[in-house]
N, C-alpha and C positions, 0 to 999 in steps of 0.2 A: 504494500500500500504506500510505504514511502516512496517507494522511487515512481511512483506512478506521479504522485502531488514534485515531487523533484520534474519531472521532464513536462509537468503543465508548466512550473515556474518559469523554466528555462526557456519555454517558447514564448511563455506572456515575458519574460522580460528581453527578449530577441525582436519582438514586434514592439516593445516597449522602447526599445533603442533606433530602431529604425524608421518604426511610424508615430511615434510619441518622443522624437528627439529629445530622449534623455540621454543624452551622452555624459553626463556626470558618474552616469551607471558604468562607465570603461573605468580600469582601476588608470589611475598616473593620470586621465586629462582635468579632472580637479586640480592637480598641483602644479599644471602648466598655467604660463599668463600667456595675456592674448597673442602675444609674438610670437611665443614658441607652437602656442595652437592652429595659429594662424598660417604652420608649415605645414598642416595636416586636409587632409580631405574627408572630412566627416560624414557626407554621403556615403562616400568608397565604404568607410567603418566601418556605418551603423548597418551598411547592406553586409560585410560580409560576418557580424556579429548575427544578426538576423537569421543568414544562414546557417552560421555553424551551429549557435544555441536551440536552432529549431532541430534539425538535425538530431543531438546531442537529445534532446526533449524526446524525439521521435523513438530513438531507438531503446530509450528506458522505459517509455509504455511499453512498448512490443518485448523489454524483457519482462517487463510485470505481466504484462498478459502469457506469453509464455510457460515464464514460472506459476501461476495459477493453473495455467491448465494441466503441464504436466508437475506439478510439485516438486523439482527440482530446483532448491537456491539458486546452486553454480551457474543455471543461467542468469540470474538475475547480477550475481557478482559478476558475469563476465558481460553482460549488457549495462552494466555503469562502467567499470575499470577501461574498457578499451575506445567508446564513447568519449571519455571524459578527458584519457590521454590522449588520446586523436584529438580532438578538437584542440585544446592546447595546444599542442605543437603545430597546430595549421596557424591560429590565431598567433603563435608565436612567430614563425616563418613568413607568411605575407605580410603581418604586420609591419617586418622591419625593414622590408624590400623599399623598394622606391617609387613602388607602383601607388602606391597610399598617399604619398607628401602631394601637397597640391599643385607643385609645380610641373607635375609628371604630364606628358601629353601623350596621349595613344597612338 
């Protein structure tokens, strides 16, 4: 039941960042001033926050659902753990790329 209420969170707070620009919800751009903010593309962000948290959200229902049907935990442990670390390291990696800063042209 928890990770079911975890992966609703993570989608309401994915569409929260992207369609309710709350980007205060990113950890580090609170402690940025406008300058340093003002190198970023906050579109780009809150879309690919959006994506991976939904994502992330998506596949801990389907491990809650899973694990209910067949009563097996381990799936539920292995549908948060790999989820959670994947999304990170995505959000980690494009993050720090140059495709995100606002002076990037396609």
């Amino acid at each position: 039941m928890t990770t079911l209420i975890i992966g609703i969170v993570l989608i309401i707070a994915g569409l929260l960042i992207k369609y309710g620009k709350m980007y205060f919800l990113i950890a580090g751009l609170n402690t940025m001033n406008h300058k340093q903010r003002a190198e970023y593309n906050l579109q780009k962000i809150g879309t690919l926050y959006r994506n991976v948290l939904a994502l992330m959200g998506i596949f801990m229902i389907i491990g809650n659902i899973l694990t209910r049907h067949f009563g097996n935990y381990l799936i539920d442990l292995f549908f948060i753990l790999v989820p959670v670390l994947t999304g990170c390291i995505i959000l980690l990696y494009k993050l720090n790329s140059d495709k995100y800063k606002s002076w990037y042209k396609e």
